[in-house]
N, C-alpha and C positions, 0 to 999 in steps of 0.2 A: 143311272147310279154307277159311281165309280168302281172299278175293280180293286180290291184289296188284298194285302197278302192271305190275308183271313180265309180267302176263298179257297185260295191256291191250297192251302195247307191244309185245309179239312176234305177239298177233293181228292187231296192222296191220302187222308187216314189221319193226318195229325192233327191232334188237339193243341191248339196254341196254350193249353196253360201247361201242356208238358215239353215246353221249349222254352230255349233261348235264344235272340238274334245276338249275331257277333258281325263287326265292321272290322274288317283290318285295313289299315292306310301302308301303304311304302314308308319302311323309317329302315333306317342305317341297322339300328338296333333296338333290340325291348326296352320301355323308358323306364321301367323298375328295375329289370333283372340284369339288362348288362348283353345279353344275350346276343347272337346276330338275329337281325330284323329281316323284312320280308321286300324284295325290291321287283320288278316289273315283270323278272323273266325266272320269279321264282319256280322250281318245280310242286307238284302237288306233294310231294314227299319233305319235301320242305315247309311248305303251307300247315299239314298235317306236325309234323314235327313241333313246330313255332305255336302251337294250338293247346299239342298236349301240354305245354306246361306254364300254369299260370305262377302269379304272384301269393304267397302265403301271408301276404300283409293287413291285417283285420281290413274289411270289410271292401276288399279291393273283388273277391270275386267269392258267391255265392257259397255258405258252408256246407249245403246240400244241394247241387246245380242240377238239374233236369237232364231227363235222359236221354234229348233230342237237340243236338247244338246245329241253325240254320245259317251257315255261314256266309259271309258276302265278302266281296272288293269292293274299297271305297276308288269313284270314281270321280270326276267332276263334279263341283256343287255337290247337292243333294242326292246324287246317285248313288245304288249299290248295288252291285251285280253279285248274283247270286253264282258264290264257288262248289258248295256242295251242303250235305245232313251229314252230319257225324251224330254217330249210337255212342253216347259215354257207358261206359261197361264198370266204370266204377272209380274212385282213387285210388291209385297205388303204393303213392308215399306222402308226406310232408314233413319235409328236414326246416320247417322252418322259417324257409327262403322262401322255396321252391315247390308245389304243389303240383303231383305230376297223376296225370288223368291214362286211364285206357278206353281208348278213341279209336272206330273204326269208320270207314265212309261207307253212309248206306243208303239202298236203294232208292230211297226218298226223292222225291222232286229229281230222280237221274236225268230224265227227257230234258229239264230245263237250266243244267247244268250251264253257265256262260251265258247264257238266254234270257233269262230274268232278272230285268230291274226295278226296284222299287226306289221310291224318293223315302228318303230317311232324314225326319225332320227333326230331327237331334244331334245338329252337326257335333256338339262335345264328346257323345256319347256313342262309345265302340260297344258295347254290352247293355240289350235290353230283356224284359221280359216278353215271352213268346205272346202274352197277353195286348203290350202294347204294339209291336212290331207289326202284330197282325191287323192292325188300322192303319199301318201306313200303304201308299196308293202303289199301284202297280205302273210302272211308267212306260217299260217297254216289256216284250218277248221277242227277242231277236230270230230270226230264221235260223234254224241249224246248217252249222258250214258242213258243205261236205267233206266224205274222206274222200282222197281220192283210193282206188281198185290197186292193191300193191299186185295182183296180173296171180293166175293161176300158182305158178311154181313156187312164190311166196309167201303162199297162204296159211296162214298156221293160227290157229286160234283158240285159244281158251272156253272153257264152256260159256262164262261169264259176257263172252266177247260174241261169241256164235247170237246167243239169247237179242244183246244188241243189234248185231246185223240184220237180223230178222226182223227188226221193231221199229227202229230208231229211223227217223227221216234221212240223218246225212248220211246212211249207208244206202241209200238207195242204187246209185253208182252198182254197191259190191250186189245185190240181187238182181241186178240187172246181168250182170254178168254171169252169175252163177245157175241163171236159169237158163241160158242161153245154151249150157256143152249138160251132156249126160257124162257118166264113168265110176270111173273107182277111188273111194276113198278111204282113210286112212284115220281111225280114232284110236287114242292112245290113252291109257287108264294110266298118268303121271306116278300114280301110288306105288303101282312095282311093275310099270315099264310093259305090261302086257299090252297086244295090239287086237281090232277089230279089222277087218277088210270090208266094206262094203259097198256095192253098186246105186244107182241110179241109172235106170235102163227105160226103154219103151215110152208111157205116157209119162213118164217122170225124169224131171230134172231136177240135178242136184239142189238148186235153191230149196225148190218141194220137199225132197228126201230130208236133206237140213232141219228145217220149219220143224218136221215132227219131233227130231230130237229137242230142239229150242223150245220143243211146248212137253214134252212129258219127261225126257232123257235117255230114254232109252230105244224111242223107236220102234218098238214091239220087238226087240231083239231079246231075247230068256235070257241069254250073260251077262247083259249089262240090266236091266232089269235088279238084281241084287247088288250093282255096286253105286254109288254116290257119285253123278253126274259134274257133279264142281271139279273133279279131279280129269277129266275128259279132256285130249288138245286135238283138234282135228285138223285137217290138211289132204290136200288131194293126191295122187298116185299117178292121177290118168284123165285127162282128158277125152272126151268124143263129141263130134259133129254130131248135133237132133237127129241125122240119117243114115249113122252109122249103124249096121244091124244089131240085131240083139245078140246070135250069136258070138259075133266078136268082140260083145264087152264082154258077156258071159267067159269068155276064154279067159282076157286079161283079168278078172278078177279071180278066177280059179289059179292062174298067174300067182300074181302076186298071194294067195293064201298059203299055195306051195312055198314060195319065195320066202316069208315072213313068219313061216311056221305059226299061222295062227290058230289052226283044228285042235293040232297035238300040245301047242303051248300059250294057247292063246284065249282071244273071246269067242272064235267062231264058232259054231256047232260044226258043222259040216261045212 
């Protein structure tokens, strides 16, 4: 039995009758609105932008549209690779023209972002129901390209982005590396700039140490426990060799808490 979108979609949680598939093809421009179009090296911020805003022309796009939009690239033939899930949050205006949506990218099918193509046997048709789309065949799941390891001192990462690295196949590379040195690192609460200081010492390396934040937020740490994890950017301080003693991370990380005044004005307890 063939594999269908159908599948794909109910194994992450979505019900195809609360979606809708979208195709975008490369064009110059929007062929209603005039608009600038979507061309090969668009960025996602552009993608997204070109999305939120449809035509307000009767019957060109859904008076009440679903709250799950599965979007694709049209590819050669019958191909569609799948770009991302956008949450419609709602409409925000219609002058008339112009029908403009709020649209965020969400979690949905994230693993198969670029990965997933389906044959989409409606070459006329960029907009279907999440009903029919979910009969059309699965064609490929591409292998996730790696990142490449942008190296210890570059490291700066978003909560959002941490959760990934721990998960995602093409970060494999960054866990490889990150399990390899123990030390000190460096979590920043973006919301008003207060700092955490923390170790990875003895049987633990930092990939380890990481992972727990990635899986609850807070890492059994009481200060951050009360604040909201999405605002989190982490980054390292300090590297150590697996045989480096314990003493002297322990130093360096009493180091830098002095250093960054994180006791007296920061996350750390002690």
């Amino acid at each position: 039995m063939a594999l269908t979108l159908d599948a794909i979609l109910r194994n992450d949680g979505i019900d195809p009758a609360d979606t809708q598939a979208i195709r975008h093809a490369f064009v110059r421009e929007h062929e209603d609105l005039g608009l600038p179009g979507l061309h090969a090296d668009s960025t996602d911020d552009e993608i997204l932008s070109y999305r939120l805003r449809q035509s307000a022309a009767p019957g060109r796009f859904p008076a009440v549209p679903p709250r799950l939009w599965v979007v694709f690239i049209r590819e050669g033939g019958d191909r569609a690779r799948l770009w991302s899930v956008l949450e419609n949050r709602g409409e925000l205006s219609d002058d008339g023209v112009l029908r403009t949506f709020d649209l965020v990218v969400s979690d949905h099918l994230a693993e198969l972002r670029n990965r997933l193509v389906i044959g989409w046997r409606s070459p006329r048709a960029w907009r279907l129901t999440g009903l029919t789309a979910a009969s059309y065949p699965v064609v490929e799941i591409a292998d996730a390209r790696p990142v490449p390891f942008p190296g210890f001192d570059q490291l700066r990462l978003e909560y959002a982005q941490l959760q990934a690295v721990m998960r995602e196949p093409q970060y494999a590379a960054w866990r490889t590396a990150l399990a390899s040195v123990r030390g000190i690192y460096l979590i920043t609460d973006t919301r008003d700039g207060r700092h955490y200081v923390g170790k990875a010492d003895g049987e633990e390396n930092i990939c380890q140490r990481w992972a727990t934040y990635a899986a609850d937020g807070h890492g059994g740490n009481v200060r951050l426990m009360v604040r909201d994890p999405s605002s989190f950017r982490f980054s390292l301080l300090r590297v150590f060799d697996p045989a480096a003693p314990t003493p002297v991370i322990n130093a360096a990380e009493s180091h830098f808490k002095h250093a960054l005044d994180t006791v007296v004005h920061g996350l750390n307890g002690a």
